[in-house]
N, C-alpha and C positions, 0 to 999 in steps of 0.2 A: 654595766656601762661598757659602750666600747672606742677605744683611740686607736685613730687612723696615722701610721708611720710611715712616710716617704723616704725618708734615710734614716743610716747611727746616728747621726746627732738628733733627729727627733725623738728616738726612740730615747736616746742619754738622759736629754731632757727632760721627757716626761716623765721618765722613772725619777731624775731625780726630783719633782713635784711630786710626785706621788709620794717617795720618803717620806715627805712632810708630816705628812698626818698615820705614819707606823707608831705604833706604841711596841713595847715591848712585849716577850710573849708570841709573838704573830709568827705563823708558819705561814711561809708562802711556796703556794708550790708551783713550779712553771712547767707548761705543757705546749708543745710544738714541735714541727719536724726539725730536723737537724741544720743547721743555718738558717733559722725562722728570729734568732735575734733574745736566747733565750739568757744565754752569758752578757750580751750589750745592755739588756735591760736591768740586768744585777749589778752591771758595774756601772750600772746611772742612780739604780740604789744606792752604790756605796759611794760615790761622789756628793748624792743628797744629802748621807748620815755624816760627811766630813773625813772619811776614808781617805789618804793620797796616794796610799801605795796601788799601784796597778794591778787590777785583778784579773785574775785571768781564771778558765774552767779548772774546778778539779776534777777532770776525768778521769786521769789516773793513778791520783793519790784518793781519790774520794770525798775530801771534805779539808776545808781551810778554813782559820777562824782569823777575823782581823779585829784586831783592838777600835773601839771608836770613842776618840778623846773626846772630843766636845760638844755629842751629844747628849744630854741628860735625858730622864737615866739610864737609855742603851749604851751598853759597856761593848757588846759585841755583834759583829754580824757574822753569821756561820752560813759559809756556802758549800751547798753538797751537788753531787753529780751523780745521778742514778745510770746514764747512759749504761755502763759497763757490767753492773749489776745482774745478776743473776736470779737473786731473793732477797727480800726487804730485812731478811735476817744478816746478811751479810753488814747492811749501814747501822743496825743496835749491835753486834760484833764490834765496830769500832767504835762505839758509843755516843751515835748523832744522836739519836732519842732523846739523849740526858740534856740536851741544849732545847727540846720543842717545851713550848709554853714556860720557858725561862725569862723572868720580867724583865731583868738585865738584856735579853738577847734577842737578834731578829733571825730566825732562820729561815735560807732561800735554796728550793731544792728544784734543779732541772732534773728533767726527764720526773718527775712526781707521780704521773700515772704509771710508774713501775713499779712505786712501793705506797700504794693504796691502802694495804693492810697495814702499814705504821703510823700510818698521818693521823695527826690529834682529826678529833670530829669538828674543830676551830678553825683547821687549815682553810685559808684563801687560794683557789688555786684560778691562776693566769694564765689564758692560753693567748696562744701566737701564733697565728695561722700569717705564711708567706702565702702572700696573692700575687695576682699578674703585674709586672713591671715593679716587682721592688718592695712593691707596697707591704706592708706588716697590718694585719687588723689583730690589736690588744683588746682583750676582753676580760674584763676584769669587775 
């Protein structure tokens, strides 16, 4: 399926719709160029799961996990950042792996086609392609 984005807020938006219907478990992994709206779309995820703290890329720490209170029964959302990444070994090193297909957990990995060789065979992955004038096409 794919949705068409004119700005952040539609993009906010529809991620946080799309939350809706995440179960626990679910890797997603986001793909597109660098300002394609890859971190806007995760932090409409985490607005959808009832997240309030402000999230922002872990690019250079590599992964952040946020508590989600009143969700049931997703306890947490793990966001990762493969940008900086060299080898897929480097994100099971800090122990992102141990978080994929956790029933409690939703994990959201940018840049995902870096670390192909880790990703559960379950993984969702969402790409984001920036077009002309702004436009975002989400394919998902």
């Amino acid at each position: 399926m794919t949705f068409f984005s004119r700005s952040e807020k539609q993009t906010l938006n529809f991620a946080k719709k799309f939350s809706k219907n995440l179960t626990g478990g679910l890797v997603l992994g986001l793909v597109g160029n660098l300002g394609a709206g890859k971190t806007i779309f995760t932090k409409g995820l985490a607005l959808g799961l009832g997240i309030k703290k402000n999230l922002t890329s872990p690019t250079f720490v590599l992964m952040k996990i946020y508590p989600v209170s009143q969700h049931q029964p997703i306890k947490f959302l793990v966001h990762l950042d493969a940008y900086r990444i060299k080898r897929a070994s480097e994100l099971t090193a800090i122990g992102a792996a141990e978080y994929f297909n956790r029933p409690d957990t939703i994990t959201v990995i940018e840049w995902a086609d870096k670390i192909k060789t880790i990703l559960p065979k379950k993984a969702r992955l969402i790409k984001i392609n920036l077009q002309k004038n702004n436009l975002r096409k989400i394919i998902f």
